[in-house]
N, C-alpha and C positions, 0 to 999 in steps of 0.2 A: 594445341596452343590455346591456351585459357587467355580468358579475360586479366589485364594487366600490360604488362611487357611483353611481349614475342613479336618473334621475327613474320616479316612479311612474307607472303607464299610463291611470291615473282625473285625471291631473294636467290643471291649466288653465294655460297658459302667458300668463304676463302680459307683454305688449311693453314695451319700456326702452333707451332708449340711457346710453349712456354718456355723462361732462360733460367737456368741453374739457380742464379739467383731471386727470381720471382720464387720457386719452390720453396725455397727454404723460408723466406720471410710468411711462407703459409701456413707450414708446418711448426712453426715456431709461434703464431697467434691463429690456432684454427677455432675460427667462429662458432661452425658445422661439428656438434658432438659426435665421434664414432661410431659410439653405440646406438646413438637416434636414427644415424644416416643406416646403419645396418640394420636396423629393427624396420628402417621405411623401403629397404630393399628385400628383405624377408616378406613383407607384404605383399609388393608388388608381385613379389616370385611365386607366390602363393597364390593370389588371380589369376595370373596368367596361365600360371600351370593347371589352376581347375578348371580350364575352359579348353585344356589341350587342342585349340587351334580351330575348336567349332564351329565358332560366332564366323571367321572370311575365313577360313579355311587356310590359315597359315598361323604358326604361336606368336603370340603378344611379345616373349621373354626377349630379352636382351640386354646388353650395356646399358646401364645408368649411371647418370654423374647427376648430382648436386652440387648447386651453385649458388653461394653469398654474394648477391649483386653487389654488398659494400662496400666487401674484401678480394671479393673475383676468387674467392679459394676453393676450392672442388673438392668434393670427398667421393668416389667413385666406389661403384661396386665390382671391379674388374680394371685390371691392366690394359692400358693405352698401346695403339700396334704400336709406337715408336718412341716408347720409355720413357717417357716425358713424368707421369706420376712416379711417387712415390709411394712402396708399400708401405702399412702401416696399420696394425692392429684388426687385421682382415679387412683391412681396405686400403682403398689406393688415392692418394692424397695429393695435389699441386696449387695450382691456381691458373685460371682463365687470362691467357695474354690479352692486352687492351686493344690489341686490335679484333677482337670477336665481341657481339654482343651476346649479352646474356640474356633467358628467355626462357619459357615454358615453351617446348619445341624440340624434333629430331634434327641435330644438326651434326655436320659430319667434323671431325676433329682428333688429329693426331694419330691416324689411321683405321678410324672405327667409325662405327654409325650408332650414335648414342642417343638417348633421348635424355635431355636435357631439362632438369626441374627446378626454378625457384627455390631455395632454402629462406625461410621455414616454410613446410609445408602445411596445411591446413591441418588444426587441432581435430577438430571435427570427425570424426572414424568415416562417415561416409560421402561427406567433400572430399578427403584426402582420395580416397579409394576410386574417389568418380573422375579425380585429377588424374590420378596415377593411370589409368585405364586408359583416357582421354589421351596422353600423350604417348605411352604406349602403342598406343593406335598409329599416332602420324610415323610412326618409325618405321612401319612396314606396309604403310598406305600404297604408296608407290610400287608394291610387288601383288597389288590386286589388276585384276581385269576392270579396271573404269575408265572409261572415255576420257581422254585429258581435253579440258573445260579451258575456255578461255576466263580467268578472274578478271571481275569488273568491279567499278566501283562502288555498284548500288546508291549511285547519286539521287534517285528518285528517292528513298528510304528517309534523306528530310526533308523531303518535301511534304506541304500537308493532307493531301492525299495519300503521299506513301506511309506515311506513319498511323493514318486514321485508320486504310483498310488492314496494314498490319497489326494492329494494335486488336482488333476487332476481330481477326484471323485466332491470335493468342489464346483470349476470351475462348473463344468459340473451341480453339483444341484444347482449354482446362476444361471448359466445360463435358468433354465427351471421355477426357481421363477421367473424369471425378464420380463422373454419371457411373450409375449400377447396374441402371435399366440398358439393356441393347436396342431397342427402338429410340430411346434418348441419345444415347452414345452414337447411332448412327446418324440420327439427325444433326446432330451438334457436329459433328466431324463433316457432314456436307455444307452445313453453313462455313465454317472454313473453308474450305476448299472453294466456296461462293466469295464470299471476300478476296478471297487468296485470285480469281477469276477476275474481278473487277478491277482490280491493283494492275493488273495482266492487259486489259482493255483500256487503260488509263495510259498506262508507261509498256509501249510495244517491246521495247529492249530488257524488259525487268525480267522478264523469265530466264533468260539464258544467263544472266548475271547474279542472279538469286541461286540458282542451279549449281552455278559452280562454287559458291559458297558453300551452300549447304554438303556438297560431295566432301568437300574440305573440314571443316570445322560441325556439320551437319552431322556429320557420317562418326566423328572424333568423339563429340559429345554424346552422341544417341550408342556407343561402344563402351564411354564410361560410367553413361547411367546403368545399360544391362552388363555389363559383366561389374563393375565394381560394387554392386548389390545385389545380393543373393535371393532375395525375394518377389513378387512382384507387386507388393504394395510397395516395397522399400524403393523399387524403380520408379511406379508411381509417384511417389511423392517427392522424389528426386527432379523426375521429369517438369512438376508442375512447382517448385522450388524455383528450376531453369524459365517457365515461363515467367513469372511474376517477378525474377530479379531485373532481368534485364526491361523491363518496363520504365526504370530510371534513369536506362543508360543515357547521357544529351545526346549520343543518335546512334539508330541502328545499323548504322550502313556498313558496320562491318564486326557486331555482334549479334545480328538477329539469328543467322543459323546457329547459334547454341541454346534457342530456346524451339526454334522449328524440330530441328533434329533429334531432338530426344521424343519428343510427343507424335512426330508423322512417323518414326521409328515403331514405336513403341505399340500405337495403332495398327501399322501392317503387319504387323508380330503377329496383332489378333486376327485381321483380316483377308492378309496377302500371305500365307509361309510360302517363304522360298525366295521373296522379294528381294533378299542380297543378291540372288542369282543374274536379278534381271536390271543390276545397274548397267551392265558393261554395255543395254544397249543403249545408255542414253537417258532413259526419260527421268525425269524428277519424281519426287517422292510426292508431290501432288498429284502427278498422273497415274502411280501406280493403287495408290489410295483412290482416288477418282472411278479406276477400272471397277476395284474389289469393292464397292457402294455401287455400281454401277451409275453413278454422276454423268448424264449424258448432257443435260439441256441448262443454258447457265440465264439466271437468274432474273426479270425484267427488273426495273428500277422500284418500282414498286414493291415488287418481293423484297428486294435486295432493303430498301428501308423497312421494311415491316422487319426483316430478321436483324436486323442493326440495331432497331428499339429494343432487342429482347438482350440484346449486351451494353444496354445504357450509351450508346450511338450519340446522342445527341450531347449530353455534355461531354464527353469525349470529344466530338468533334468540336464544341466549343473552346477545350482546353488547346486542342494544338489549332487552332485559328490565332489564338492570344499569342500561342509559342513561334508561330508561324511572322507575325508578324517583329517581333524579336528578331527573329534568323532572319528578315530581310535589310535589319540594321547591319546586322553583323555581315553580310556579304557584302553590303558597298564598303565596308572597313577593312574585310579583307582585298577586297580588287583595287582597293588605293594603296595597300601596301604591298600587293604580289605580282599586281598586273599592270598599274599602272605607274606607279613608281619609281624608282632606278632600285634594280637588283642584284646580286649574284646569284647564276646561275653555277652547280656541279651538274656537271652531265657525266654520269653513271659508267664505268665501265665491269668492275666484277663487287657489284653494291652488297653489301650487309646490313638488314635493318632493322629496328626495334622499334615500338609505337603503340600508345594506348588502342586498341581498338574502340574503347568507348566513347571517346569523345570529339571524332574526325567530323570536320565542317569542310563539305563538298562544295565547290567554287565554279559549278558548271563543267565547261568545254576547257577553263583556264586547269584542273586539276582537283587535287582534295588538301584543305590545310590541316597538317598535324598539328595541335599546339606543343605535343610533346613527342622530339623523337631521336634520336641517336643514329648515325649511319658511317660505315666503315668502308672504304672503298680505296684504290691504288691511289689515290691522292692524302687519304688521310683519315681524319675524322672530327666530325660535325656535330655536335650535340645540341639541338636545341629546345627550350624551352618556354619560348612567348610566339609559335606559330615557325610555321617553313611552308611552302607551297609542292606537292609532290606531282608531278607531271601525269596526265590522265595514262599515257602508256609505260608508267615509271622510271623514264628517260634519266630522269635529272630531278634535282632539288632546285629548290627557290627560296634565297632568306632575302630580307631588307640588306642593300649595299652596304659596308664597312662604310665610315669615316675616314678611317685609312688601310690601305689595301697593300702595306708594306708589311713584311715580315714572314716568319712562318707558325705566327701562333695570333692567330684575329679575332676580331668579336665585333658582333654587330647589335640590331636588335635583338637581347635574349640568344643572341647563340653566339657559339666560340668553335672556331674550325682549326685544328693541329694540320698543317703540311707537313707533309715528309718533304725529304732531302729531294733539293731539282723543280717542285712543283711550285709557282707564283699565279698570283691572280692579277691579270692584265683588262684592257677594257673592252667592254661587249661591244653588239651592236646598235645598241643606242647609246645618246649618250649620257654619262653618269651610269649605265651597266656595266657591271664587271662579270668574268668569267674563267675560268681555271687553265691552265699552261700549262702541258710536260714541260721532265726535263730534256733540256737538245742533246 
């Protein structure tokens, strides 16, 4: 799941075909050229197959669909278990019913396990190939030995501490890709892992929450830099691509592991062989990196500044103190319109969801605000686009109350909610909150 639109990794995917009639108005304006959609599945077939199953010990290959988030129309490289596509010039062609989102992501649909790609796909021959890999990857993640990780939210990531020593982590693992020298490259890789330490001693809970990111999208991204480039300069320079972009992201807290994961990858490659073996017990890619430098004793404060000067530390920490106080505007604007205000609440029963990961503003213990995000569940569906509050254990949504809470098509601040048949929103527990009803 790339950067963009994709589905959340706590998500429950709800099976759905498509109706006779959605097909045909696909295939009648298909956006998705044949022959491109078949030329971007000849590729994929082609990495995958020249890695015959080395990199986790099981093949990349399988079902792909392409998806026009405009038009929802699919062009697949294979037939659907339950016939739902149509064939069509060596491919298999429908559209995406509106109750699923669409997304950069393995999601399960119409009796298959597909991995699911944005159309268009990146011009770029070695973005596309690093994408292609990348989701490739979440398709058969779940049939590896890895400890299942409890996902958190990495609230700490905007705060300004967590972004200083992350940020200063990054620095420090280009620095050691970049580096020639092996006494350089290892120095620079233990000052990361010293930053990476002090973030650790700062926010007790960031390790374990860091961790199952990175297994997640860490482990995705660091599979579509080495297998979707054939070189290791070309992986290199991929990997330190993934550092420096996401430098802009407004926050990290749920794109940092696509810049960690290729680089702590990429380094135990040189350091650790064998290190895929030794996920399933658990430890994170800084500990296993840690072992193979042998990093025993972590940093006094004074080390720890001296090596923060050598990656320009100071006005960095300058810039996110400025940024910092910014975001503490923005969170009493959020908690007066999520937590303390009159709300509706959807409480979750089999959620489907979609969400910038770049741009999510953590709101403490109250949850995280998406500004942009989309969610499909037995009540209906929610699209919204001026903020929503998502519950810290993913319980439920939280948008601003309706005006009027009659009907079954509403809109509130920035969002519009479709009910299905049966479903109304009645009043919460305080008052002026509302909250969602079955049907009796």
């Amino acid at each position: 799941m790339r950067a963009g639109f994709h589905a959340g990794v706590t998500m429950v995917v709800a099976l759905s075909g498509a109706s006779p009639p959605d097909i045909v108005r696909a295939q009648g304006a298909q956006p998705i050229p044949i022959d491109s959609a078949k030329a971007a599945f000849a590729q994929a077939h082609a990495l995958c197959s020249a890695d015959h199953g080395t990199l986790w010990g099981v093949s990349l290959c399988g079902p792909i669909m392409l998806v026009d988030a405009r038009s929802r129309s699919i062009v697949a490289s294979e037939a659907d278990g339950k016939g739902v596509l149509a064939a069509k010039d060596g491919a298999y062609t429908g559209v995406m019913p509106s109750d699923q989102n669409i997304a950069n992501t393995a999601v399960e649909w119409s009796g298959l396990k597909w991995t699911q790609m944005l159309w268009p796909l990146p011009d770029d021959e070695r973005l596309r190939s690093t994408l292609v890999m990348h989701e490739l990857f979440h398709r058969i993640q779940n049939r590896l030995d890895l400890p299942a990780q409890r996902d958190g939210d990495n609230a700490h990531l905007d705060e300004l501490n967590g972004r200083y020593y992350m940020q200063l982590e990054w620095r420090a693992l280009a620095r050691a890709l970049e580096t020639h020298g092996d006494g350089e490259r290892r120095e620079a890789a233990r000052d990361a892992l010293a930053f990476r330490a002090e973030r650790y001693r700062i926010y007790p809970r960031a390790a374990a929450q860091e961790h199952a990111l990175e297994q997640n999208e860490g482990l995705a991204e660091y599979t579509g830099v080495r297998l979707g480039n054939p070189t290791a300069e070309l992986r290199t320079k991929m990997a330190l691509r993934d550092l420096s972009t996401h430098v802009s992201d407004a926050t990290f807290v749920r794109s940092f592991a696509y810049a960690t994961g290729p680089a702590y990858g990429l380094l135990l490659d040189r350091y650790a062989r064998g290190w895929r073996a030794q996920l399933e017990s658990g430890d994170g890619l800084d500990a296993m990196l840690g072992r193979a430098l042998h990093v025993t004793a972590k940093r006094s404060g004074a080390q720890l500044a001296a090596r923060a000067a050598k990656y320009d530390g100071g006005a960095l920490h300058a810039a996110e103190a400025e940024r910092d106080a910014k975001r503490q505007q923005q969170l009493a604007l959020n908690r007066g319109k999520f937590v303390e205000g009159p709300v509706l609440m959807l409480t979750f029963r089999h959620m489907n969801v979609q969400f910038n990961p770049q741009n999510l503003q953590p709101l403490g213990d109250a949850g995280t605000v998406y500004p942009t995000i989309r969610v499909t569940d037995d009540w209906g569906v929610i699209e919204g686009k001026n903020g929503a509050l998502m519950k810290p254990d993913w319980s439920a949504l939280v948008v601003p109350a309706p005006e009027s809470p009659v009907g079954s098509s509403i809109a509130g601040d920035g969002w519009t909610l479709e009910l299905k048949p049966g479903w109304r929103i009645v009043p919460g527990e305080r008052s002026g909150d509302y909250t969602l009803a079955s049907p009796q």
